[in-house]
Each structure stands twice: as C-alpha cells, then as structure tokens.
N, CA, C and O atoms as a GROMACS GRO file, in nm:
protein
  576
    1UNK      N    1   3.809   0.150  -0.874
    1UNK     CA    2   3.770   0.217  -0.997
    1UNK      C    3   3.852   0.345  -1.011
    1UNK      O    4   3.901   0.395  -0.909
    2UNK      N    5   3.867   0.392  -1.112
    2UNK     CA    6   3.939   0.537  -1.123
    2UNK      C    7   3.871   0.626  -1.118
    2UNK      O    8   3.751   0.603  -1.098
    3UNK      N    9   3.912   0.752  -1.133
    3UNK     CA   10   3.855   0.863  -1.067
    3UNK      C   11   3.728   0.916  -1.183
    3UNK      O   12   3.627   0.968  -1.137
    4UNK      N   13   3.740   0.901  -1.300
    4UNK     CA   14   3.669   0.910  -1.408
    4UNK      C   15   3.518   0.840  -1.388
    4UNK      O   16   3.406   0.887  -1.368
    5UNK      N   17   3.560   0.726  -1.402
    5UNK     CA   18   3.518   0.638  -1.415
    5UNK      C   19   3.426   0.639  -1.279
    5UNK      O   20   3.307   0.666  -1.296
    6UNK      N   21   3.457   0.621  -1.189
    6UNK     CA   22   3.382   0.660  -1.088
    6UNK      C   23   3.269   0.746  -1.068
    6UNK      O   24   3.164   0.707  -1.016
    7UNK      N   25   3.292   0.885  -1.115
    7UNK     CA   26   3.248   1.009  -1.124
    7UNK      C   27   3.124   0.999  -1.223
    7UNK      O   28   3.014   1.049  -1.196
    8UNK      N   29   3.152   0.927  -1.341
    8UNK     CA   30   3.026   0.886  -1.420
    8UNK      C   31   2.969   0.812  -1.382
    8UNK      O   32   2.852   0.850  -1.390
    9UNK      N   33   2.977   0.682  -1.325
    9UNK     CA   34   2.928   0.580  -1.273
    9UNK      C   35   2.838   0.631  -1.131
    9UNK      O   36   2.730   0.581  -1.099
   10UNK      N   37   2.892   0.715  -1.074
   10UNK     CA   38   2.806   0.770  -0.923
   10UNK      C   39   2.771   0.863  -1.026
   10UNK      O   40   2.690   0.788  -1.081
   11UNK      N   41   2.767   0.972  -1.099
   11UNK     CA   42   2.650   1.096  -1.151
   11UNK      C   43   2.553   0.997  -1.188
   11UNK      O   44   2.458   0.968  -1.116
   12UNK      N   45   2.575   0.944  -1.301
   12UNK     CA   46   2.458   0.870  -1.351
   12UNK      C   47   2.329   0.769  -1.294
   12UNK      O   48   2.213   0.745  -1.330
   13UNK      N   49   2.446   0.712  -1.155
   13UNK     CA   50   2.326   0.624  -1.087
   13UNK      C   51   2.277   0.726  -0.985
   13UNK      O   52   2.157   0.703  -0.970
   14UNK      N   53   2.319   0.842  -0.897
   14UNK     CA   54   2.229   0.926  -0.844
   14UNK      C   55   2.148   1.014  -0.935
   14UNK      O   56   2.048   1.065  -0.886
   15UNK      N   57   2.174   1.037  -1.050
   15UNK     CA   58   2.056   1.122  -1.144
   15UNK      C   59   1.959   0.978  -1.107
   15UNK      O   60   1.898   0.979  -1.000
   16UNK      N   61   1.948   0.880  -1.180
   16UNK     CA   62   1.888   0.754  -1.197
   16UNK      C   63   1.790   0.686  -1.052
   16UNK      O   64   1.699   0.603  -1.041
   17UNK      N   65   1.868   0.770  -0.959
   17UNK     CA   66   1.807   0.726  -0.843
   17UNK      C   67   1.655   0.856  -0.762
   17UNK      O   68   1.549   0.865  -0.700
   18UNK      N   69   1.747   0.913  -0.819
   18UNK     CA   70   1.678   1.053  -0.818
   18UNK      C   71   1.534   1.092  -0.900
   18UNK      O   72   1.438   1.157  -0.859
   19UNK      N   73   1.560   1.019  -1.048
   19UNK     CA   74   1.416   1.007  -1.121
   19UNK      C   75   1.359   0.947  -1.072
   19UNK      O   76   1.243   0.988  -1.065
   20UNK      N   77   1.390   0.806  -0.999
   20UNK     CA   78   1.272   0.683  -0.957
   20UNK      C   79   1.201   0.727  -0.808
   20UNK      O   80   1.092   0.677  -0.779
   21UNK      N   81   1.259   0.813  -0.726
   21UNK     CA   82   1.248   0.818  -0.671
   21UNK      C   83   1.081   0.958  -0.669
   21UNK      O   84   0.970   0.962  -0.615
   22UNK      N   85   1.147   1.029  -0.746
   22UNK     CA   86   1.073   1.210  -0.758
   22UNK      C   87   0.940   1.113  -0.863
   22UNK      O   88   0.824   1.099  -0.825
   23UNK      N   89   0.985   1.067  -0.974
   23UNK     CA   90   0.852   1.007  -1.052
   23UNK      C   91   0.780   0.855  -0.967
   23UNK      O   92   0.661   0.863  -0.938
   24UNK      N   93   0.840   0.752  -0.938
   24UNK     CA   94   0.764   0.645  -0.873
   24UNK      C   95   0.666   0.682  -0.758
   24UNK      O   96   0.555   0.637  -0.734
   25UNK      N   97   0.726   0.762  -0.704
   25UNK     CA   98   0.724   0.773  -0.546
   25UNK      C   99   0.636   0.905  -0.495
   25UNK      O  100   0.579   0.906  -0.385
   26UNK      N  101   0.632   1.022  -0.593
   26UNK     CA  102   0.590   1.121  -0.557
   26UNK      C  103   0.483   1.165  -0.670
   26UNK      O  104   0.366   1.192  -0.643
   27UNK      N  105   0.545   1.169  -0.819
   27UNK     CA  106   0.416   1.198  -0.940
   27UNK      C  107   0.305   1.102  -0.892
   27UNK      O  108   0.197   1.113  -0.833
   28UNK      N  109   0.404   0.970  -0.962
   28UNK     CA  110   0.266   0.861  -0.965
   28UNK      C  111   0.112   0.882  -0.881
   28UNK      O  112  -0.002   0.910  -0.918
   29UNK      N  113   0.181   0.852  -0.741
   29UNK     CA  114   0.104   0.882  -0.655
   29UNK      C  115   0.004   1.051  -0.655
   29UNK      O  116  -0.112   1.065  -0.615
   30UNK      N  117   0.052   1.107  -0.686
   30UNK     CA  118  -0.010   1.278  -0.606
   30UNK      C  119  -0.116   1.264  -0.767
   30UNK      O  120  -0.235   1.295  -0.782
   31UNK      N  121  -0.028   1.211  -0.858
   31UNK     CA  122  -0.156   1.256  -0.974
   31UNK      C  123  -0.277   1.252  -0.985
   31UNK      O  124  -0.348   1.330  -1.049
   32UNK      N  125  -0.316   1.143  -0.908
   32UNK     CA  126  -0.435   1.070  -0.858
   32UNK      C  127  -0.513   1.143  -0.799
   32UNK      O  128  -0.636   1.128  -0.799
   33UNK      N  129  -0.463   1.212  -0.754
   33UNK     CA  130  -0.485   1.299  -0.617
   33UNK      C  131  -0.545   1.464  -0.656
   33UNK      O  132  -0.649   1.507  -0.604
   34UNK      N  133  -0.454   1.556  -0.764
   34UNK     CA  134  -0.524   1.676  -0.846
   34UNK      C  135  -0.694   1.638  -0.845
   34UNK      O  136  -0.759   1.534  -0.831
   35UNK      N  137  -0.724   1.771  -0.867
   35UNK     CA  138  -0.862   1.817  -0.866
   35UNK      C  139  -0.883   1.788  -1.048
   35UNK      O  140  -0.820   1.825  -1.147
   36UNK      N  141  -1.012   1.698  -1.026
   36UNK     CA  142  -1.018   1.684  -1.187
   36UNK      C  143  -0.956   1.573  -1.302
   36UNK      O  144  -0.987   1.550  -1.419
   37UNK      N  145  -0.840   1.506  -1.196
   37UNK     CA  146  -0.776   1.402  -1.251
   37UNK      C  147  -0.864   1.247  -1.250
   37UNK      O  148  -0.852   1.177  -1.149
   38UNK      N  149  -0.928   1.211  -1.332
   38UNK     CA  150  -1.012   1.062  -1.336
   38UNK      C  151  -0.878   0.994  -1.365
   38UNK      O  152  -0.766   1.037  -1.396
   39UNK      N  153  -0.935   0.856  -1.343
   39UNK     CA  154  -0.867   0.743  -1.345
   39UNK      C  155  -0.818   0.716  -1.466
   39UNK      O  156  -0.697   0.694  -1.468
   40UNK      N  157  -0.889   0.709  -1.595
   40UNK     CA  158  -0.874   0.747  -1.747
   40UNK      C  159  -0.750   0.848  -1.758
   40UNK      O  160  -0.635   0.806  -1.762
   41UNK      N  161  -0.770   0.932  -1.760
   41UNK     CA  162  -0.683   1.064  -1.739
   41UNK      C  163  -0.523   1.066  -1.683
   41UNK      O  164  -0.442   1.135  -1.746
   42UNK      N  165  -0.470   0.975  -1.540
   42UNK     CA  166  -0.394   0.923  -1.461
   42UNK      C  167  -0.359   0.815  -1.528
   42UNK      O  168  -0.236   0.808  -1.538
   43UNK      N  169  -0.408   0.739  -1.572
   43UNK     CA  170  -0.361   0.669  -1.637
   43UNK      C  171  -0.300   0.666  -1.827
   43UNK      O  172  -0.234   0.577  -1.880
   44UNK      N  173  -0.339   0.764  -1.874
   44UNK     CA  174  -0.307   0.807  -1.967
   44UNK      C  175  -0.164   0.906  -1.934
   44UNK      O  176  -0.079   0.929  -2.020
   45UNK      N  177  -0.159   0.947  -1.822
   45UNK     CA  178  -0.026   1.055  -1.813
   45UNK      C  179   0.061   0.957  -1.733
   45UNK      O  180   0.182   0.971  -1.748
   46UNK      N  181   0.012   0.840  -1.636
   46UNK     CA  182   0.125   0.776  -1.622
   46UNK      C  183   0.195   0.678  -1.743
   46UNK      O  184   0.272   0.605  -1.682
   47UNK      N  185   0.198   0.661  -1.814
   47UNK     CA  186   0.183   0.576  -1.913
   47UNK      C  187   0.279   0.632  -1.989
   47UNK      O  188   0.396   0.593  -1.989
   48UNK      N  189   0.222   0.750  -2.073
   48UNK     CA  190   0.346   0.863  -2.102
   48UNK      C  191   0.487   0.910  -2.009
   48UNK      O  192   0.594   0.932  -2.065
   49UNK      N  193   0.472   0.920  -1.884
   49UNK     CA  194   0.572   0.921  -1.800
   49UNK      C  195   0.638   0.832  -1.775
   49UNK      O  196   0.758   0.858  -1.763
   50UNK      N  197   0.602   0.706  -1.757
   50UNK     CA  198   0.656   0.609  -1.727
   50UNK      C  199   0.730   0.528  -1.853
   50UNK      O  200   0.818   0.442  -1.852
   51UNK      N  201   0.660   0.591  -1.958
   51UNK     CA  202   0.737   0.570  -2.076
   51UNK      C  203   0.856   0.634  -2.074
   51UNK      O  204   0.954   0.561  -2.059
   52UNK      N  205   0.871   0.732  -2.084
   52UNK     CA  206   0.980   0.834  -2.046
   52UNK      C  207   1.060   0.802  -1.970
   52UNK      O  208   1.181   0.801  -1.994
   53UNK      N  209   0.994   0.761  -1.837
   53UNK     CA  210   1.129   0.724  -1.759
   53UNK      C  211   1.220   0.620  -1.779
   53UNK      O  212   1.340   0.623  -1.752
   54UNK      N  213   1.151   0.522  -1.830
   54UNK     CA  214   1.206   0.385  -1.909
   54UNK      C  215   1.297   0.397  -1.977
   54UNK      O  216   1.400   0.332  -1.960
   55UNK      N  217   1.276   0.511  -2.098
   55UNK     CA  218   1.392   0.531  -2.174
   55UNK      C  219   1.494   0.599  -2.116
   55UNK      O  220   1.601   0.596  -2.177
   56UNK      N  221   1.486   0.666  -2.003
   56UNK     CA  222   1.588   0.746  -1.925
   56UNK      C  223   1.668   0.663  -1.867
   56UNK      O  224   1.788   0.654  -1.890
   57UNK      N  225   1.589   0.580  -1.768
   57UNK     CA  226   1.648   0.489  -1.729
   57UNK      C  227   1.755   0.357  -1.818
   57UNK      O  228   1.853   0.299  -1.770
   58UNK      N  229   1.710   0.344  -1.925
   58UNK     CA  230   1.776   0.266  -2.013
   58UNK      C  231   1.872   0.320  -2.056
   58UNK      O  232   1.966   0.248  -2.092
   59UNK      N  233   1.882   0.451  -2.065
   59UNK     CA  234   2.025   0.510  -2.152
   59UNK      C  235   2.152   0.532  -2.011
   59UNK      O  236   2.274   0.524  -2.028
   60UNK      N  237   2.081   0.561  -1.873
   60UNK     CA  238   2.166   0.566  -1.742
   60UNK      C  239   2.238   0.432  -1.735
   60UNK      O  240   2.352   0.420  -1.688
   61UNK      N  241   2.166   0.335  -1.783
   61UNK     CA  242   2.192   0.164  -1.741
   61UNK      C  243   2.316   0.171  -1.848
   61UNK      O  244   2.426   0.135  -1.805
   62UNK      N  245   2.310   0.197  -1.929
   62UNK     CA  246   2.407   0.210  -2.058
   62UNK      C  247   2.527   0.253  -2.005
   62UNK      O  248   2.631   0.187  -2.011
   63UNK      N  249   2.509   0.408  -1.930
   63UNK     CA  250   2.628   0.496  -1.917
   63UNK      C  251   2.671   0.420  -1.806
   63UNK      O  252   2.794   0.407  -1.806
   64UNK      N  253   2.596   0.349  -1.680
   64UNK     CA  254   2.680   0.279  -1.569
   64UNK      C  255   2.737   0.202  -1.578
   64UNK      O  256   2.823   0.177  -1.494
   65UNK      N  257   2.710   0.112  -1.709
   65UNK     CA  258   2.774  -0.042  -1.747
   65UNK      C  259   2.908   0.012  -1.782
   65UNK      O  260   3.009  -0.025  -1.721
   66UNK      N  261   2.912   0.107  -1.888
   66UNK     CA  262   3.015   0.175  -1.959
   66UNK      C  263   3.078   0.154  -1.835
   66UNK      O  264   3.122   0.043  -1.804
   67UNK      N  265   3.093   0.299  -1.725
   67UNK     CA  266   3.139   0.325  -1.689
   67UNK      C  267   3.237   0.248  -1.572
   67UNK      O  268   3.344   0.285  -1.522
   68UNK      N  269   3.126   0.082  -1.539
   68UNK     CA  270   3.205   0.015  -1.442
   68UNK      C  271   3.261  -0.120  -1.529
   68UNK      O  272   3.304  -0.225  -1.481
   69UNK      N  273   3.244  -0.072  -1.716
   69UNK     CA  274   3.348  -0.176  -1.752
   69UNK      C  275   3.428  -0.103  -1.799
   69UNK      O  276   3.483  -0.144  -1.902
   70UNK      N  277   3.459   0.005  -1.757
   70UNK     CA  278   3.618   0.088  -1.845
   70UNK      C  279   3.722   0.102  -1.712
   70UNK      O  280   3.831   0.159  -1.709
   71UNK      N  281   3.629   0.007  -1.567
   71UNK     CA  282   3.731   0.061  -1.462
   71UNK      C  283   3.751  -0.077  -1.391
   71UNK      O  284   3.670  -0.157  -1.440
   72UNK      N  285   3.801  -0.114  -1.328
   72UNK     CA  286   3.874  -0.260  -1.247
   72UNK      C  287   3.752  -0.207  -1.097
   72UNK      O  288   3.798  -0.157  -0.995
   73UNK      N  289   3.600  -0.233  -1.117
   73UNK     CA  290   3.579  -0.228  -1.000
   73UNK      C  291   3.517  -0.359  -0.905
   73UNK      O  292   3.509  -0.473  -0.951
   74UNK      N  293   3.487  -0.336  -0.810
   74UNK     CA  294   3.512  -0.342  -0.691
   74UNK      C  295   3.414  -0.503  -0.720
   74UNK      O  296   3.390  -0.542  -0.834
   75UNK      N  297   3.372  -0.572  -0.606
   75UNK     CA  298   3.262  -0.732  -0.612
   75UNK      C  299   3.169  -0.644  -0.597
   75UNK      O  300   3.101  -0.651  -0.700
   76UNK      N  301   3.120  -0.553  -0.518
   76UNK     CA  302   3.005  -0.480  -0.472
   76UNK      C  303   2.944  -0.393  -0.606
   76UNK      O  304   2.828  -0.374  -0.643
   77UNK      N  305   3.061  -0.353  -0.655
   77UNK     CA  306   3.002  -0.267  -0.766
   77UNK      C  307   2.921  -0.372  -0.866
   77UNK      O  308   2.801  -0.364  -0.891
   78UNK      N  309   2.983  -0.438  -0.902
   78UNK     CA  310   2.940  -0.556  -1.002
   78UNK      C  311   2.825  -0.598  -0.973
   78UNK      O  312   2.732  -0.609  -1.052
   79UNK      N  313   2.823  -0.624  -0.853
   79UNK     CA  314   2.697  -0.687  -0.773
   79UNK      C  315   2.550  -0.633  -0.765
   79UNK      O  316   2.438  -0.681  -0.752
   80UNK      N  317   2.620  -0.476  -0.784
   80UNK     CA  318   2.471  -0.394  -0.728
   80UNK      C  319   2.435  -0.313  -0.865
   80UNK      O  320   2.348  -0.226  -0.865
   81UNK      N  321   2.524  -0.355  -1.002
   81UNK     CA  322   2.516  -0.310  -1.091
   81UNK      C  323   2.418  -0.401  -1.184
   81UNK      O  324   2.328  -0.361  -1.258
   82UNK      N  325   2.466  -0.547  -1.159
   82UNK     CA  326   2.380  -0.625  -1.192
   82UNK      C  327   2.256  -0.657  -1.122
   82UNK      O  328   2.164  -0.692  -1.196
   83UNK      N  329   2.230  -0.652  -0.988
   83UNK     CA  330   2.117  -0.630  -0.926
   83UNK      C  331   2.022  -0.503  -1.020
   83UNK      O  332   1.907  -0.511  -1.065
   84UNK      N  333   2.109  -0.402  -1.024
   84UNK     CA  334   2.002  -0.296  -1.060
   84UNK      C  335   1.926  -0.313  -1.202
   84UNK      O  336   1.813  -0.274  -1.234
   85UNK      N  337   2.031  -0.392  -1.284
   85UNK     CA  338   2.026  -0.414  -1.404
   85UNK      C  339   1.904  -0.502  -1.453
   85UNK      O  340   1.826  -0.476  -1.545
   86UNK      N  341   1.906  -0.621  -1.365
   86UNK     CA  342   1.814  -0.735  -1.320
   86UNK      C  343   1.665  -0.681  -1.272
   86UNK      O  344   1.565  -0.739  -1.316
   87UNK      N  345   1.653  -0.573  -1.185
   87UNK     CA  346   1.541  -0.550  -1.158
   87UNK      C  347   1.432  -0.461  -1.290
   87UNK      O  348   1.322  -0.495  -1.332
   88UNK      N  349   1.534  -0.319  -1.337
   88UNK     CA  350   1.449  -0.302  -1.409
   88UNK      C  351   1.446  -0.390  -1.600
   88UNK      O  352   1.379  -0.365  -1.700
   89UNK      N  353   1.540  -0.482  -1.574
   89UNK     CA  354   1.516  -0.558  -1.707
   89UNK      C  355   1.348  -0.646  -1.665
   89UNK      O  356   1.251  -0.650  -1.741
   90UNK      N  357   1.358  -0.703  -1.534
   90UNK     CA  358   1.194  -0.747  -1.475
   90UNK      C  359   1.132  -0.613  -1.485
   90UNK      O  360   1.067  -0.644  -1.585
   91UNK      N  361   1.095  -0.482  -1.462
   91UNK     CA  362   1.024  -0.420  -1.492
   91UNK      C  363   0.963  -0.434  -1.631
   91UNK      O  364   0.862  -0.477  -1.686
   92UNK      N  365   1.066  -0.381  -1.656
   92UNK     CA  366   1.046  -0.381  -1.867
   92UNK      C  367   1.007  -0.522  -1.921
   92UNK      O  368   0.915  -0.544  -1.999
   93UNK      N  369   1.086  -0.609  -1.871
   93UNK     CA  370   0.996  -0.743  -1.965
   93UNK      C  371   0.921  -0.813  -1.930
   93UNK      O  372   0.897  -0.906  -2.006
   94UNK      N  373   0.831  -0.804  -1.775
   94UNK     CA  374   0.771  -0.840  -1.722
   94UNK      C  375   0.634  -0.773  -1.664
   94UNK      O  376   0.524  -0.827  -1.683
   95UNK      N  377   0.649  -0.653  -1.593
   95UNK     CA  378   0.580  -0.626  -1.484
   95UNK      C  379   0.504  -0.531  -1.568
   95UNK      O  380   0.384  -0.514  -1.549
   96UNK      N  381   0.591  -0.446  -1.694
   96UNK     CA  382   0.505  -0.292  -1.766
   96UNK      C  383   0.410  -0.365  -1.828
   96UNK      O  384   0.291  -0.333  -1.833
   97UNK      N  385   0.485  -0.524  -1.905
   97UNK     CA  386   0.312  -0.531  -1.994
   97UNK      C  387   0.220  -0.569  -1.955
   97UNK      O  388   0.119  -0.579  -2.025
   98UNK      N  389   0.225  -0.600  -1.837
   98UNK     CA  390   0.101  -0.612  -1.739
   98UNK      C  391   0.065  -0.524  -1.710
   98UNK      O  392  -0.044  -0.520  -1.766
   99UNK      N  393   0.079  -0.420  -1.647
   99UNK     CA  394   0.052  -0.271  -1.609
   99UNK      C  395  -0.028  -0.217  -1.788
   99UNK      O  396  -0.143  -0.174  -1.794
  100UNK      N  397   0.039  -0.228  -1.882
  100UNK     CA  398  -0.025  -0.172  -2.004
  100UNK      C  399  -0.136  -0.273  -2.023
  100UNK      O  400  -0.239  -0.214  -2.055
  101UNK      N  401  -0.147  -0.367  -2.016
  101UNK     CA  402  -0.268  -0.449  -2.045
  101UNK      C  403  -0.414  -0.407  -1.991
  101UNK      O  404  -0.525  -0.388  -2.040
  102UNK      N  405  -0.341  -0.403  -1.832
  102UNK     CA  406  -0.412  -0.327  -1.704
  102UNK      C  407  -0.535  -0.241  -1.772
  102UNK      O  408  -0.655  -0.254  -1.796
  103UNK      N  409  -0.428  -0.145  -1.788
  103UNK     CA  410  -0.454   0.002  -1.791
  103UNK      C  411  -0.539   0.024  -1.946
  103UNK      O  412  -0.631   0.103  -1.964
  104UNK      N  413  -0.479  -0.071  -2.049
  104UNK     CA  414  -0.560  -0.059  -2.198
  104UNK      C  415  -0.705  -0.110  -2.128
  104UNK      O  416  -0.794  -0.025  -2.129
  105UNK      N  417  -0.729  -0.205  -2.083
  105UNK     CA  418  -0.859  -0.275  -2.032
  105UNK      C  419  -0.928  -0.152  -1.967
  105UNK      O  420  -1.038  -0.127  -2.017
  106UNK      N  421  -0.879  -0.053  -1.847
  106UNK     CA  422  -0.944   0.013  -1.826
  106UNK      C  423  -0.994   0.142  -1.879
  106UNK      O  424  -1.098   0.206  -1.865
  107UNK      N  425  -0.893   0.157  -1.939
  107UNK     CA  426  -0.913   0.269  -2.094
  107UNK      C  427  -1.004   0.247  -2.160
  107UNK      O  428  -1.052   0.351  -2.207
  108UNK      N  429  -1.081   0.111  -2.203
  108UNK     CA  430  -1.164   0.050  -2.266
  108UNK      C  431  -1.273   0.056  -2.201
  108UNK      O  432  -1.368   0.035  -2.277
  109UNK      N  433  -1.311   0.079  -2.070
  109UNK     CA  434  -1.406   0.116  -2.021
  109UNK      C  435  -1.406  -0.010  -1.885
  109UNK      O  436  -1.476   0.039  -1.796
  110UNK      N  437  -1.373  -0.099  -1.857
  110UNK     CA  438  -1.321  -0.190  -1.731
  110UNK      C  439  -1.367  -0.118  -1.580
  110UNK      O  440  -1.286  -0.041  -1.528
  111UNK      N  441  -1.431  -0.132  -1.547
  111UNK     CA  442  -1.436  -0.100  -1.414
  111UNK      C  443  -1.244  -0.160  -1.342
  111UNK      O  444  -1.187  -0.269  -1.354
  112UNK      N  445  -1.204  -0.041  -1.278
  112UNK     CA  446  -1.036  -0.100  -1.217
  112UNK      C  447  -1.109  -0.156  -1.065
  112UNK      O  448  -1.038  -0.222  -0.989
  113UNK      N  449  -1.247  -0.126  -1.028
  113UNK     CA  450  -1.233  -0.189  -0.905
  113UNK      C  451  -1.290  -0.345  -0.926
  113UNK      O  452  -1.266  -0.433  -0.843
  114UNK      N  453  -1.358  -0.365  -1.031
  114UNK     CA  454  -1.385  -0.499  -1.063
  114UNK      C  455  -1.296  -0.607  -1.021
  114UNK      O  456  -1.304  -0.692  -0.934
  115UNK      N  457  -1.198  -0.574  -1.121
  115UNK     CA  458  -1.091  -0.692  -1.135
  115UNK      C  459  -0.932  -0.636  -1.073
  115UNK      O  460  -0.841  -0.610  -1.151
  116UNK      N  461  -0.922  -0.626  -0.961
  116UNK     CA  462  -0.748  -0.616  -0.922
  116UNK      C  463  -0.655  -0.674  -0.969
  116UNK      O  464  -0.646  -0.790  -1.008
  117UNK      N  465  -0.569  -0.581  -0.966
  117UNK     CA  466  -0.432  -0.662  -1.022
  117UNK      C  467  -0.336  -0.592  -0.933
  117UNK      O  468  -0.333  -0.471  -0.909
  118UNK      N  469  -0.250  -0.698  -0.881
  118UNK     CA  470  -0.121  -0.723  -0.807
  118UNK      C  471  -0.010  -0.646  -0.908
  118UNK      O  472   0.096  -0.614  -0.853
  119UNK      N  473  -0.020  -0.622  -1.012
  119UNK     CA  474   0.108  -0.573  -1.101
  119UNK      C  475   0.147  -0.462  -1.053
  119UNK      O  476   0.261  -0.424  -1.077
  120UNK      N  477   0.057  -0.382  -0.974
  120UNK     CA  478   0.109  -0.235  -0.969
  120UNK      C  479   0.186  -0.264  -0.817
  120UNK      O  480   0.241  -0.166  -0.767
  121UNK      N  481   0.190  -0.389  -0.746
  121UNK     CA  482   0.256  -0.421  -0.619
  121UNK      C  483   0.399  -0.457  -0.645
  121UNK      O  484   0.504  -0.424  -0.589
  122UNK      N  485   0.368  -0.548  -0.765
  122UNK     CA  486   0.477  -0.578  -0.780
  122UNK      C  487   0.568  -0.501  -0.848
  122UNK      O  488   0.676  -0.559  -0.852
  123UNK      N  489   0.568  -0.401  -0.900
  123UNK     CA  490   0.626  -0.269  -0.990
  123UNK      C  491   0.661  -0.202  -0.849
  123UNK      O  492   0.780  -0.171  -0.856
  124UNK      N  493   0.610  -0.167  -0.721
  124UNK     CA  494   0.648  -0.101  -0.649
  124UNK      C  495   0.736  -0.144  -0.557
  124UNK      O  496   0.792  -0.069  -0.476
  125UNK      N  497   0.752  -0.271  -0.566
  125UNK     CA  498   0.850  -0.379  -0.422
  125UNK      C  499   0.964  -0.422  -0.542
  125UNK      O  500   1.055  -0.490  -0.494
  126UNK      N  501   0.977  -0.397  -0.690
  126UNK     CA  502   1.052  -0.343  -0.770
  126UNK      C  503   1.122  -0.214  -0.739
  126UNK      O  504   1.244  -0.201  -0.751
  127UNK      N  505   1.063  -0.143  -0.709
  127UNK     CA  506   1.122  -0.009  -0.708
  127UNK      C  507   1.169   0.024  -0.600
  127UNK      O  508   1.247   0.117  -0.579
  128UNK      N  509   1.121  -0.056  -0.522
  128UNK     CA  510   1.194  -0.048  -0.382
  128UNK      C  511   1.337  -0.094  -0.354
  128UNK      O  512   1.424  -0.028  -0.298
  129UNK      N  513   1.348  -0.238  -0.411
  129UNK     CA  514   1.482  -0.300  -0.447
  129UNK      C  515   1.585  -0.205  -0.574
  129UNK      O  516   1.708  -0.217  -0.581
  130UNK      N  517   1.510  -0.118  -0.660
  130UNK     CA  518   1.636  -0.053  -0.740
  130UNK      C  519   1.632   0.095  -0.686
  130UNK      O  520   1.695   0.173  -0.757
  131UNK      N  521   1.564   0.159  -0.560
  131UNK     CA  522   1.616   0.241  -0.514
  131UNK      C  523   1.693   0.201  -0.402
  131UNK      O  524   1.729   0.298  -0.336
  132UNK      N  525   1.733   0.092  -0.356
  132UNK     CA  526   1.802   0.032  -0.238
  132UNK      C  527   1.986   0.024  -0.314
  132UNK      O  528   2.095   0.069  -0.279
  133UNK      N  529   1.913  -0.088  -0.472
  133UNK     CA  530   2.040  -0.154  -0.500
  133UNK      C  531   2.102   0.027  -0.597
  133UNK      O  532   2.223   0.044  -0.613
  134UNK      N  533   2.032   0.100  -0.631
  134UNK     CA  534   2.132   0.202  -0.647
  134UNK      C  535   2.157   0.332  -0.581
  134UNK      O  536   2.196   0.432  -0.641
  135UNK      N  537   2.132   0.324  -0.446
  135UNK     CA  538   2.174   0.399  -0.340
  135UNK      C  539   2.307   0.321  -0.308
  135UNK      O  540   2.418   0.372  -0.298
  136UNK      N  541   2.277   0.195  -0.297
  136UNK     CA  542   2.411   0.109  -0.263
  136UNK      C  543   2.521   0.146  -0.393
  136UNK      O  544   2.610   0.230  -0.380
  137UNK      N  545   2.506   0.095  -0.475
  137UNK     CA  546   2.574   0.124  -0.593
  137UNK      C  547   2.643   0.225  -0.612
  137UNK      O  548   2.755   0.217  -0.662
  138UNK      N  549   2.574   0.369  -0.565
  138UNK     CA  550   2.656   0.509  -0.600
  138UNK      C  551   2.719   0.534  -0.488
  138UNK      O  552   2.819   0.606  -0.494
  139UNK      N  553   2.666   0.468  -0.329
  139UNK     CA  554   2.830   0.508  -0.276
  139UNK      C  555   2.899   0.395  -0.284
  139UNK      O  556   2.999   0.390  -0.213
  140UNK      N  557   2.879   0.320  -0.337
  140UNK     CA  558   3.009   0.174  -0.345
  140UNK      C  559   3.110   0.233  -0.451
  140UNK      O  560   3.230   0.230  -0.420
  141UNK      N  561   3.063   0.299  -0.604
  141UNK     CA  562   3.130   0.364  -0.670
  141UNK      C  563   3.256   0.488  -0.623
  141UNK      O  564   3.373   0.509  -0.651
  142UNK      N  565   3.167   0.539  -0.550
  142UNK     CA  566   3.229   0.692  -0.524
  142UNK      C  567   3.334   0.643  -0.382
  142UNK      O  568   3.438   0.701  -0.352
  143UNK      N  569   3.283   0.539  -0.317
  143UNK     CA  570   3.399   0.463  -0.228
  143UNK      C  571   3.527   0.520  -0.257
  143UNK      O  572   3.572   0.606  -0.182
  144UNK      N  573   3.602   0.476  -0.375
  144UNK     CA  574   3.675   0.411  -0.411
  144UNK      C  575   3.775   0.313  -0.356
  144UNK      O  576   3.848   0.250  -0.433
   0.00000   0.00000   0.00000
C-alpha cells in the first residue's frame, strides 16, 4: 500500500478499534453498574449509544474501503478488511434487531429475567472477532 493510503487506512481502523473497544467493552458494561441506573434507563442510553456508534462505525468502514481500494494492498489487508466488514454488516442486519426487539419488549414492561436472549452473546463474540480482525488489519496496513 502507499504511504497515504496506509496512514488513513491504519488512523481510521485504530480510531474504529478504539470506539469498540472504550464503548462495547467498558460503557456498556459499567452503565449497569452507576447508582440509580435501572434496567429501563441502561437500556434506553445503550440504544442511543450504540446507535451512535453504528453510524461511526459505518462512515470508518467507508474511509477503510476507500483507503485499501486507492492502494495495491496486501491478501491480508483484503482479508481482514472484509472480515471486519462481514462482521459488523452481521451486527447491523442481524444481531441489533434482535437486541432492539429485546429491549422494546422490555421497555414495555417484560420482565428481562423471564425470557433470555442469547443476542446480547452473540453481539459480544461479534465484537470480539472485529476487535481481533481490526487489530490485525491496522498493523497489516501500517506493515507496509
């Protein structure tokens, strides 16, 4: 890849790696956790956040594609670009509207310990694979 090209392609997937990591991994979780925060409540601010990050994440996915189709790179890059690409396209068209269904049901008054749902497992063994495949990704980029 060239030096440009590179440079955007690694900023953008360590910003990108960096949100999933500080919001999946550390908000999500601790919110739960504040004095005063109900389940209603947590779930109303993850929802908004996770909205947010979605679109963040979608405009990074944009700038990395850009950036590793304006350069001759590497099998690995391709690989872990489309991996990353692949996982949160399964987030988004799969795993959130389950999570929103979830979460409208319990908004509605649902007991969440009633009825479990696996979606929030599978959103996290998601997130595990696109903080893997773009840790890989930004030093495969910055390689050169």
């Amino acid at each position: 890849m060239n030096t440009t090209s590179a440079a955007v392609a690694g900023a953008a997937t360590f910003l990108w790696l960096g949100m999933v990591l500080a919001i999946s991994f550390l908000e999500a979780p601790l919110k739960f956790r504040a004095p005063g925060v109900t389940i209603p409540i947590g779930l109303g601010i993850g929802r908004m956040v996770f909205r947010a990050l979605n679109l963040v994440e979608a405009a990074l996915a944009v700038i990395v594609v850009a950036a590793v189709a304006t350069a001759a790179p590497s099998t690995t890059v391709v690989t872990f670009t489309a991996i990353t690409l692949a996982v949160l396209g399964g987030q988004l068209a799969v795993v959130r509207p389950r999570l929103n269904r979830r979460s409208d049901a319990v908004l509605a008054g649902e007991d969440p310990a009633r009825h479990r749902s696996r979606a929030h497992l599978h959103y996290v063994a998601l997130e595990l694979v696109k903080v893997l495949s773009l840790l890989t990704l930004g030093c495969a980029v910055l390689a050169r």
